[in-house]
N, C-alpha and C positions, 0 to 999 in steps of 0.2 A: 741546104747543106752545100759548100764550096769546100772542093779540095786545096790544099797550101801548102803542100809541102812541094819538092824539086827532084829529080832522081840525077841529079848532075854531082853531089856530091855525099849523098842520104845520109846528113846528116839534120834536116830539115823533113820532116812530117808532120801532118796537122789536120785537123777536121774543122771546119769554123761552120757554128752552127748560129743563126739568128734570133736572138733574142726578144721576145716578144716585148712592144710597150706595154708598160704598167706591172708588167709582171717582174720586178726589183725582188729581191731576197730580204726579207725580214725575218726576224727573229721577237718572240712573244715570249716573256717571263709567267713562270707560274707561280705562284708567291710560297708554293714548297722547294724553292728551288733548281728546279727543270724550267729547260726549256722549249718552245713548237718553232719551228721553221717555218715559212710560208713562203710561197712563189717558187717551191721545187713541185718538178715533173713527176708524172707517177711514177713508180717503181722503187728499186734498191738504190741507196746513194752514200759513199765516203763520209763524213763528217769527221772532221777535224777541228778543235778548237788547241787555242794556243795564248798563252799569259804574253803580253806587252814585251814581256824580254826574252820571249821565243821559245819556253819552255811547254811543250808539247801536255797538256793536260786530259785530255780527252779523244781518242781516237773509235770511231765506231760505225757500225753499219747499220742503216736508219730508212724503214717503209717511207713511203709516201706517197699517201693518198688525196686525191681532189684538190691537191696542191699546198698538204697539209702535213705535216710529217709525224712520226711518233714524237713523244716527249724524247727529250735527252738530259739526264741527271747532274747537275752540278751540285749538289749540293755536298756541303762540308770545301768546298773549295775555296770559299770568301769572296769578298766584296774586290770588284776588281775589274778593269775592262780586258775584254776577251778579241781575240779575232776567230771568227769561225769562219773554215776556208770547207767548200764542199766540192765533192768530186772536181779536187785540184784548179780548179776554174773560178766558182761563184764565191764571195767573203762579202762577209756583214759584220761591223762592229756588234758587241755584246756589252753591256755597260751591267755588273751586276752589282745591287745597292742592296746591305739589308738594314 
């Protein structure tokens, strides 16, 4: 963990934490319509997902374990690529086909 931010004008704060290789954020469809996370850290995390022209569709707080996350439910949403952005940092495209 490195500190980034400056106190000369505090308008600048940050934690920059190192990302492990191989460990990429992926996203796994369920064929009921949810979907699993992979390559997040244990614990509580943000999830956000958002339709292609920015409209906020899913907003939720989401386990995860062994790098594995709860499901997260799209369904009735439609076919359509997604961005899921998580604890404001990590995004993975979503591409959902039915």
């Amino acid at each position: 963990m490195r500190y980034t931010g400056g106190f000369t004008n505090c308008t600048t704060l940050g934690v920059e934490e190192p990302v492990r290789a191989g460990a990429a954020l992926q996203a796994v469809w369920d064929p009921g319509g949810a979907f699993t996370l992979l390559g997040l850290s244990d614990g509580r995390h943000r999830v956000q997902v958002y339709e292609l022209q920015g409209r906020l569709v899913l907003d939720a707080q989401v386990g995860s374990t062994a790098g594995r996350s709860e499901a997260l439910d799209l369904h009735g949403k439609g076919a359509a690529l997604y961005m899921v952005v998580v604890d404001r940092f990590q995004t993975v495209k979503l591409a959902a086909t039915r």
